[in-house]
C-alpha positions as CSV (number, residue, x, y, z in Angstrom):
1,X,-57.5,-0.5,24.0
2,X,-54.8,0.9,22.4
3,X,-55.6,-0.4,18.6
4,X,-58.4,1.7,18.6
5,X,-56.8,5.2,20.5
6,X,-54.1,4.5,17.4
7,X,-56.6,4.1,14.8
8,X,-59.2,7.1,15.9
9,X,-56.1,9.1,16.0
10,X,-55.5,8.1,12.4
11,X,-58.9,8.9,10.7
12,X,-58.3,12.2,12.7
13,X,-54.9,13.2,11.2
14,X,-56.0,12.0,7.6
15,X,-59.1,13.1,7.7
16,X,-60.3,9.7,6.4
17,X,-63.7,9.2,7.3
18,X,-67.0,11.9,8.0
19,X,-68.6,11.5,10.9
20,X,-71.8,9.5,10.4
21,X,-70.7,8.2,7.0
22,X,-71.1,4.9,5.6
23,X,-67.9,3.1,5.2
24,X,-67.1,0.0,3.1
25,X,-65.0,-2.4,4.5
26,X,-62.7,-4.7,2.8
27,X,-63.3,-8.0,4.7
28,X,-60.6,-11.1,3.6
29,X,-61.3,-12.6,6.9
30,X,-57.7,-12.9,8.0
31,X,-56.6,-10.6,11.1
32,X,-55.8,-7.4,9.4
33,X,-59.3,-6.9,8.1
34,X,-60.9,-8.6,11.1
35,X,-59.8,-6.6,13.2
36,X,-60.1,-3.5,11.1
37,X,-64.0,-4.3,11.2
38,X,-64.4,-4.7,14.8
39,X,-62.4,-1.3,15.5
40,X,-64.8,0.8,12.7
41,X,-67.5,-0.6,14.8
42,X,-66.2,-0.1,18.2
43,X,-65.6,3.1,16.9
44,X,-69.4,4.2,16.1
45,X,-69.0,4.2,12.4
46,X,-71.2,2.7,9.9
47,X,-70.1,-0.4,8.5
48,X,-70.5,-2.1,5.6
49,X,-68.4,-5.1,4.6
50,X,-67.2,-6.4,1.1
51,X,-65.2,-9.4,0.3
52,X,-64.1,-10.8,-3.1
53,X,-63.6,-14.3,-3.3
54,X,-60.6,-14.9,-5.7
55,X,-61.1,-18.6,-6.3
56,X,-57.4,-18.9,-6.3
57,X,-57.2,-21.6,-3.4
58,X,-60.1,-24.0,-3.7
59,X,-61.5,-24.9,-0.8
60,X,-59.5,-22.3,1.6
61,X,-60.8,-19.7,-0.7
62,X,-64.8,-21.7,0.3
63,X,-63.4,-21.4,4.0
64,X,-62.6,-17.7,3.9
65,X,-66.1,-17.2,2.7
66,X,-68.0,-18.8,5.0
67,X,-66.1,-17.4,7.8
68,X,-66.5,-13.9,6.6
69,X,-70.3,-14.7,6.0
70,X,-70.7,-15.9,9.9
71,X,-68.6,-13.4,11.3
72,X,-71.2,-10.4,9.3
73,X,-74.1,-12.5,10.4
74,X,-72.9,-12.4,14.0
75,X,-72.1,-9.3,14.4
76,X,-75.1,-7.7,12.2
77,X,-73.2,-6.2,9.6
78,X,-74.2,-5.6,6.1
79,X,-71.9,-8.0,3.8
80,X,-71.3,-7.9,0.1
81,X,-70.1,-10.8,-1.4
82,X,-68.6,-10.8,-5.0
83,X,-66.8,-13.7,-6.6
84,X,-63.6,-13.6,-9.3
85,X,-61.5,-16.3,-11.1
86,X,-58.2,-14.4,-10.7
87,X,-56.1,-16.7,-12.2
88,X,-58.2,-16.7,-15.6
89,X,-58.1,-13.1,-16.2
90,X,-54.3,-13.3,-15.0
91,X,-54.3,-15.7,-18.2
92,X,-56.2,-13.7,-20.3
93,X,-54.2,-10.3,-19.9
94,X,-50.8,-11.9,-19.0
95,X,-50.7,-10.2,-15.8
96,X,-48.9,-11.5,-12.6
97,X,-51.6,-12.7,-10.3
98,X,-50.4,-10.2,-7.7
99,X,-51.2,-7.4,-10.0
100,X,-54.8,-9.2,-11.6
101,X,-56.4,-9.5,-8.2
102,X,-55.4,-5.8,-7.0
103,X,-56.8,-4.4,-10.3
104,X,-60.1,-6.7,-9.9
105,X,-60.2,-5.8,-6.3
106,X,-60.1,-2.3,-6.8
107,X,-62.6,-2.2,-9.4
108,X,-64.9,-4.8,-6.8
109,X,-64.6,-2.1,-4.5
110,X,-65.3,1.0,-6.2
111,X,-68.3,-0.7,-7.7
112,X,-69.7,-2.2,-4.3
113,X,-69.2,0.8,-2.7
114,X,-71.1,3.0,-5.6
115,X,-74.0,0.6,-4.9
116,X,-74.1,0.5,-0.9
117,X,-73.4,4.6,-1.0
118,X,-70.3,4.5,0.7
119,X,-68.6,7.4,0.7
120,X,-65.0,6.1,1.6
121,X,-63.6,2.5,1.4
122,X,-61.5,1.0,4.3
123,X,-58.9,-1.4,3.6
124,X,-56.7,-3.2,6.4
125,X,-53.1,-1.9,5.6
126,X,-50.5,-2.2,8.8
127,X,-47.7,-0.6,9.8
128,X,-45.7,-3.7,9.0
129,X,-47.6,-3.5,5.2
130,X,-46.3,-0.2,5.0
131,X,-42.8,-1.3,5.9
132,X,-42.7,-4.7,3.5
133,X,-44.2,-1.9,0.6
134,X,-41.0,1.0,1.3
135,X,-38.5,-2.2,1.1
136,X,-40.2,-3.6,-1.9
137,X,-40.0,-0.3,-4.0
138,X,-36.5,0.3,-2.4
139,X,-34.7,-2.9,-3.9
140,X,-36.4,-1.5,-7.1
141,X,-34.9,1.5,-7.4
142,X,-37.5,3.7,-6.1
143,X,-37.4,7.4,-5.8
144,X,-39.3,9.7,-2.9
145,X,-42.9,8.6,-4.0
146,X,-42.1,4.9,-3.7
147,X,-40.3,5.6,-0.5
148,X,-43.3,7.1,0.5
149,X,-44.8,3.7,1.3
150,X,-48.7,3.2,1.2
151,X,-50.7,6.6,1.0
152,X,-53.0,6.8,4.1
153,X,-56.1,8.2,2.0
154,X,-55.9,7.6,-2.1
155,X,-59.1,9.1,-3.7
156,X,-61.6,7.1,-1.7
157,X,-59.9,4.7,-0.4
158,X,-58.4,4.6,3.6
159,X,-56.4,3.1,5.4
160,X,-57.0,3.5,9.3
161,X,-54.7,0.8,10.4
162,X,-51.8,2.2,8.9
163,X,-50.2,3.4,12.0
164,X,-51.2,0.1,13.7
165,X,-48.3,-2.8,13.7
166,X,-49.4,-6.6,13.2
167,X,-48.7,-7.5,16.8
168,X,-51.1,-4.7,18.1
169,X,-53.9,-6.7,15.5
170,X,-52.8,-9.9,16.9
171,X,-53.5,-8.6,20.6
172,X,-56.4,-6.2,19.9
173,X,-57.8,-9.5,18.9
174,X,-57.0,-11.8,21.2
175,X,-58.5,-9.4,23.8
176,X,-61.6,-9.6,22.3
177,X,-61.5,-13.5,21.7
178,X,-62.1,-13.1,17.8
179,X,-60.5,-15.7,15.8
180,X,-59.9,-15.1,12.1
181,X,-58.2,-17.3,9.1
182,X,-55.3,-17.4,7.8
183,X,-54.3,-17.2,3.7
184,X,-52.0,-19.9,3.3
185,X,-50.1,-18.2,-0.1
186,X,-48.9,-15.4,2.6
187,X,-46.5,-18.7,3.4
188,X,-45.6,-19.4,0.5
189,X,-41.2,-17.9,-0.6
190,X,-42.5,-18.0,-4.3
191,X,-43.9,-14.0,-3.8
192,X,-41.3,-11.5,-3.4
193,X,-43.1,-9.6,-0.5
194,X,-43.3,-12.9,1.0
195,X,-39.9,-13.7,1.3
196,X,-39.3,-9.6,2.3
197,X,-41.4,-10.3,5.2
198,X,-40.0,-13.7,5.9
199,X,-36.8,-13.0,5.9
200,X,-35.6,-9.0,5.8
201,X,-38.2,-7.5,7.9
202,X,-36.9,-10.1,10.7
203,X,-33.7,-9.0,10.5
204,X,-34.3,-5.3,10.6
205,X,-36.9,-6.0,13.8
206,X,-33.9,-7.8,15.0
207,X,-31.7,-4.7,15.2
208,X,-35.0,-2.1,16.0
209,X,-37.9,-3.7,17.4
210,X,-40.2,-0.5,16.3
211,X,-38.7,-0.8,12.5
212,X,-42.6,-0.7,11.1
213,X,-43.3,2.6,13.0
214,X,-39.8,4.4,12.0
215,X,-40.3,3.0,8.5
216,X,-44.0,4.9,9.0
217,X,-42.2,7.9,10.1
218,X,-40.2,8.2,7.4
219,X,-42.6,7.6,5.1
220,X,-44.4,10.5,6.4
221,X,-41.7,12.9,5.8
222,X,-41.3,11.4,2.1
223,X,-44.9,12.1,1.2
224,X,-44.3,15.9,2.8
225,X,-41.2,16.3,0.5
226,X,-43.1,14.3,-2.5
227,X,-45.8,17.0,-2.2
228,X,-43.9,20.2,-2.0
229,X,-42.2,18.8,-5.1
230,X,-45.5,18.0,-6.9
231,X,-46.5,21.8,-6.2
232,X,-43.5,23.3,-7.6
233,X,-43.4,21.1,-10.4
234,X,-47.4,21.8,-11.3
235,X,-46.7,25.9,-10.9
236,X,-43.7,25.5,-12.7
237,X,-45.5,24.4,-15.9
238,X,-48.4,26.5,-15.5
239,X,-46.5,29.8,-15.5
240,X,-43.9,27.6,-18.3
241,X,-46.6,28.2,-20.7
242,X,-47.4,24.3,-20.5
243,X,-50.6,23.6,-22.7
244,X,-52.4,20.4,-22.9
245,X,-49.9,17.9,-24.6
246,X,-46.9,20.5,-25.4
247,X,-44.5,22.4,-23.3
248,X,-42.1,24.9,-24.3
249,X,-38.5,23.7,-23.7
250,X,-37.1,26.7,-21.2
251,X,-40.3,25.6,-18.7
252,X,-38.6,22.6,-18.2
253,X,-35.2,24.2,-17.1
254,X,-35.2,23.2,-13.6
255,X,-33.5,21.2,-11.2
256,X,-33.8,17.2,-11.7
257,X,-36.2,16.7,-8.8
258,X,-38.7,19.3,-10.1
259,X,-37.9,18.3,-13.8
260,X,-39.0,14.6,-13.5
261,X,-42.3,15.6,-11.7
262,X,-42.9,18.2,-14.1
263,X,-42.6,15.2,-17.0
264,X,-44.4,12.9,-15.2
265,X,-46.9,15.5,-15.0
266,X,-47.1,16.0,-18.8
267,X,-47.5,12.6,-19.2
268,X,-50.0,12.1,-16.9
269,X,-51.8,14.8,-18.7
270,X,-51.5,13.5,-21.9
271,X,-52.9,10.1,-20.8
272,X,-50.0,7.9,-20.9
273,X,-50.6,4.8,-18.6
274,X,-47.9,5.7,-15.7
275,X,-48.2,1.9,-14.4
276,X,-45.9,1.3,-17.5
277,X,-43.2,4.3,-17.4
278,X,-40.1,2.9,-15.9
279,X,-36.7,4.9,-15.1
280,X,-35.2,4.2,-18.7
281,X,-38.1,6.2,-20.2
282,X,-37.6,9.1,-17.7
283,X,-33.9,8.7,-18.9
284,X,-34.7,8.8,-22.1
285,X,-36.7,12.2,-22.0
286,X,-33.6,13.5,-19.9
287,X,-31.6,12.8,-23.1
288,X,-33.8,14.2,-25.2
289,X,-34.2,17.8,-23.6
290,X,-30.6,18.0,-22.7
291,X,-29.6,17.3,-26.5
292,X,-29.3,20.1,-29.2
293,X,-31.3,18.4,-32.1
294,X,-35.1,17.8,-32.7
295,X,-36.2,13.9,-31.9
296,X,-38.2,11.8,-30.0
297,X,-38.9,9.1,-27.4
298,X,-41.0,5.9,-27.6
299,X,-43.1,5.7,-24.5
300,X,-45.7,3.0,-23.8
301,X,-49.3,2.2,-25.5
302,X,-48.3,4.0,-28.5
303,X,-47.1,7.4,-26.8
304,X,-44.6,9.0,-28.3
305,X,-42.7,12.2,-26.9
306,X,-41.0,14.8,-29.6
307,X,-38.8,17.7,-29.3
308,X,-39.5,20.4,-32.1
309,X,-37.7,23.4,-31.7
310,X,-38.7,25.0,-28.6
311,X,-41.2,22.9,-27.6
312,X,-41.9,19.0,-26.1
313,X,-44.8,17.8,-27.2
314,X,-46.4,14.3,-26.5
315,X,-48.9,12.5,-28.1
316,X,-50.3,9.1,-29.1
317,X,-49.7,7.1,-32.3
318,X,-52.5,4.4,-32.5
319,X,-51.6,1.4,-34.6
320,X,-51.6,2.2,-38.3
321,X,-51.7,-1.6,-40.3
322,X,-50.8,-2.0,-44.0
323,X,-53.9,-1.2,-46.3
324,X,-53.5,-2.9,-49.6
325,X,-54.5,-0.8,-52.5
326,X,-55.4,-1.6,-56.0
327,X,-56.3,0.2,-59.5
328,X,-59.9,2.5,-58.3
329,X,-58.8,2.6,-54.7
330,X,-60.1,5.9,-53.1
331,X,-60.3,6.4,-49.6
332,X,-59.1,7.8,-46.2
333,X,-56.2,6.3,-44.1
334,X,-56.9,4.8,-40.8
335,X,-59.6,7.1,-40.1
336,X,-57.1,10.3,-40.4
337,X,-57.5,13.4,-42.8
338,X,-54.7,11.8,-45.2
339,X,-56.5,10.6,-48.3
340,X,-55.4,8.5,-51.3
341,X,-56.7,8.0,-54.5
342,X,-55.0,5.5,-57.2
343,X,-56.3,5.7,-60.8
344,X,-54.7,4.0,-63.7
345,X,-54.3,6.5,-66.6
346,X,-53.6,6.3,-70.4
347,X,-51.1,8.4,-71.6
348,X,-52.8,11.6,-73.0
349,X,-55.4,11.6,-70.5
350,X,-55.8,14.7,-68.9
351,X,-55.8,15.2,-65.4
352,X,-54.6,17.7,-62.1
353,X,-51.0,17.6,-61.2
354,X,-50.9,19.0,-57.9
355,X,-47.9,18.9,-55.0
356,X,-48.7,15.5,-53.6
357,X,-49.4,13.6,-57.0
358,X,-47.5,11.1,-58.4
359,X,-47.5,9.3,-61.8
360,X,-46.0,6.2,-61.8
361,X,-45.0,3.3,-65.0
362,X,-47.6,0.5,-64.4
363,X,-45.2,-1.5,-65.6
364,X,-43.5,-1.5,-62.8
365,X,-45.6,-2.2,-59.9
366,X,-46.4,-5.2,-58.8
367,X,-50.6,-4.9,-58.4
368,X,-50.8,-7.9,-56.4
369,X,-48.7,-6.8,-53.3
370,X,-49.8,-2.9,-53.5
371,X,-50.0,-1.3,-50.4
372,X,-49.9,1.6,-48.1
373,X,-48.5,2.1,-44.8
374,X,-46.3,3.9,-42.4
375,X,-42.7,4.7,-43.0
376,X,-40.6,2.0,-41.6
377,X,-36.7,1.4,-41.0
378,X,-34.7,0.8,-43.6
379,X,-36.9,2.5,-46.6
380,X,-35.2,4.2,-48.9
381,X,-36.0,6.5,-52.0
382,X,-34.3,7.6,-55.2
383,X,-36.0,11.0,-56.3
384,X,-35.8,12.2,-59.5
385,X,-32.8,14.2,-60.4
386,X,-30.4,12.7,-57.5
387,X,-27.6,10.9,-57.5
388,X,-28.2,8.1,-55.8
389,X,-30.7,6.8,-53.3
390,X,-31.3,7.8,-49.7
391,X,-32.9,7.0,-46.2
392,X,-36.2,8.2,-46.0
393,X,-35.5,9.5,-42.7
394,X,-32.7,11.9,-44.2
395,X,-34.8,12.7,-46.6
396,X,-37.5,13.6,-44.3
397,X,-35.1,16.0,-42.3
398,X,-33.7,17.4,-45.2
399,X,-37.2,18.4,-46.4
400,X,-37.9,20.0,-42.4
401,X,-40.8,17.6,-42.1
402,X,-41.8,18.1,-38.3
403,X,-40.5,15.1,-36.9
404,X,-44.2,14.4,-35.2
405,X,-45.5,14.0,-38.3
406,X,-43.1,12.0,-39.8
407,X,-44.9,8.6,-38.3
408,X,-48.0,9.3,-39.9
409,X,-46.9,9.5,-43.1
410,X,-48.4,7.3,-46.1
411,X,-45.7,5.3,-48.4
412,X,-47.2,3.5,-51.0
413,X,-45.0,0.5,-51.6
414,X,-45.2,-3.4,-53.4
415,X,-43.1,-6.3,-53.5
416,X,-40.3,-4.3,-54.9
417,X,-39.8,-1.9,-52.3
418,X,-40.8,1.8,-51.9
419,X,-43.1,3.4,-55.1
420,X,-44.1,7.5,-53.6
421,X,-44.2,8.7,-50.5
422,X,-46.5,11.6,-49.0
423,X,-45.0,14.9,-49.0
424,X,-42.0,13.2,-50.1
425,X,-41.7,12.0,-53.9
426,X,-41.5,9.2,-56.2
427,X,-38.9,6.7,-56.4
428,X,-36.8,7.5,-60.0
429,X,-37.4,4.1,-61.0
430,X,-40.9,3.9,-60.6
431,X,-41.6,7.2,-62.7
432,X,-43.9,7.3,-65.4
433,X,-42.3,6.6,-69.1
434,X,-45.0,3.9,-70.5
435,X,-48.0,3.7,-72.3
436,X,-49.9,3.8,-69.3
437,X,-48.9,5.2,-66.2
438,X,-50.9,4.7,-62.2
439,X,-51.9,8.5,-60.5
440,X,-51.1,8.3,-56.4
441,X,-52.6,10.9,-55.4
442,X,-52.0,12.4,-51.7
443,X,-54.6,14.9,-50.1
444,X,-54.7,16.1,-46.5
């Protein structure tokens, strides 16, 4: 049968599967994973199916499980059986559904296959899948990796029908008299890779009838280039002088192909969640290096990228609340090495005046809405002996504060506005000339 010369050709090429191994199979029950089950087995290799019911279509979703149950049963095959209500934990994170059952799935597998000892885990991607994938990432705006199409062997997981088109499954299939079911949502226009493979894939077997195998053969050549790209963008930061979460600008002078992977790389490294970089924040970096000046980029789940002088350094701002603060308060802020203390004092007191303490008229705060937190647009500070008020941020560069550091500032504020900042000063207005005056104290 040709299905299975294809697919033993596959495993070969990829190296996807050890001889002897156990293998767990993702079993839906439709024809892709059907017949990706029978051909393991025909094939001599260990079996061991999983499917994950999704509990999306109600009784179909029943059907699908009973049929993958009878079909293990008569062919003596180990089954797994794990059950998930999609759509609630689409709810719960806010998720598509698409993108809630693949992360589910994936997790379904990984843990199934820990328990049976599987060493790899084979999932029933086509040719045609392949295709539908290159043309969804291409109306996207994709670069090489995306035009790459589905990886053939990604960690553990394997794909040994990647090579193999959907007709070939349908045939393989009806030469061996297996039925299988069919998922009625892959009908339905509502899913973008639905209507690609309703109505563009069609039209582009219309004008080549082997589309999904030159689509495969490009992809190919993508994930060669994608590599050799990946390599020099990886040796390019390693003899840069790259470290950890900080790169020294002139590593980064290289051609925009290499350039991008070498930032993707960083971020990677520094544990931003790639799933959520998109092109603008790539653009945005590309701004940032080619400029003159010091700043910085917002990236995703509180990552933010900085240029200091020579070097690009990223790292991760976790969320930093207000704290509200009143007369006796003494502690650290948001578990960082910034302390403040507030004391009230009466005048002839005697105490430490160091860099980072303030003294400030109690008269003028407002106790009831005193607080502490980060610096935030629009604040804006009147030290003593100016003319006039300023930004914080201009004040900020005029002081050389590293930029990075600039977020994690403390301002102690109320009601009124802005009372002392860290590092910074107190506000003119707010300086001690009463009978009793409040110590802000700064340390770390």
């Amino acid at each position: 049968m040709m299905l299975l010369d294809t697919v033993r050709e596959t495993i070969a090429r990829e190296a996807m599967l050890p001889s002897g191994g156990r293998v767990l199979v993702g079993l839906s029950g439709g024809a892709d994973s059907v017949a990706l089950v029978r051909a393991l087995c025909a094939l001599g290799y260990e079996v061991h199916a999983f499917h994950l019911n999704h509990c999306l279509r109600g009784a179909e979703s029943d059907r699908d499980e009973a049929f993958v149950r009878a079909l293990c049963d008569r062919l003596g095959l180990a089954l797994t059986v794990r059950r998930a209500d999609i759509g609630q934990a689409a709810r719960e994170t806010g998720e598509s559904v698409e993108t809630a059952a693949r992360r589910l799935r994936y997790a379904a597998f990984d843990r199934a296959a820990d328990k049976v000892g599987a060493a790899r885990i084979a999932t029933a991607h086509t040719a045609d899948d392949n295709l539908e994938t290159m043309l969804f990432h291409l109306i996207r705006g994709t670069g090489t990796r995306g035009l790459a199409g589905i990886p053939p062997v990604r960690g553990r997981i394997v794909r040994p029908l990647l090579d193999v088109t959907r007709e070939e499954v349908e045939v393989y299939l009806a030469e061996l008299g297996q039925d299988y079911v069919t998922d009625s949502s892959n009908l339905c226009a509502d899913y973008t890779r639905n209507r690609i493979r309703q109505t563009v894939v069609p039209a582009l077997r219309a004008l080549n009838p082997s589309a999904a195998r030159a689509a495969g053969r490009a992809a190919r050549l993508a994930r060669q280039d994608d590599a050799a790209l990946e390599d020099m963008a990886a040796r390019a930061l390693a003899e840069g002088g790259a470290d950890g979460n900080a790169c020294p600008l002139h590593a980064l002078e290289a051609p925009p192909a290499v350039r991008m992977r070498m930032l993707r790389l960083l971020l990677t490294r520094a544990g931003v969640p790639m799933g959520r970089v998109t092109a603008r924040h790539y653009d945005q970096l590309a701004r940032l290096l080619d400029g003159t000046a010091d700043g910085r980029c917002v990236l995703p789940d509180g990552f933010t990228a900085y240029r200091e002088g020579s070097v690009l350094c990223i790292l991760r701002e976790p969320p930093r609340p207000p704290v509200p603060v009143f007369d006796g308060f003494s502690a650290r802020l948001w578990d960082t090495s910034t302390k403040l203390t507030v004391n009230r004092r009466k005048q002839g007191e005697v105490f430490n005046n160091t860099f980072n303490t303030f003294f400030a008229d109690c008269g003028t705060i407002h106790f009831g809405t005193l607080g502490v937190r980060t610096p935030a647009p629009g604040d804006r500070l009147c030290l003593p002996g100016a003319r006039g008020a300023r930004s914080l941020k201009r004040l900020m560069t005029d002081l050389r504060i590293p930029i990075s550091a600039r977020a994690r500032l403390a301002v102690l504020y109320d009601r009124n506005g802005v009372i002392a900042v860290q590092s910074v000063g107190i506000d003119v207005s707010r300086a001690a000339h009463g009978q009793t005056c409040l110590e802000i104290r700064f340390e770390g």
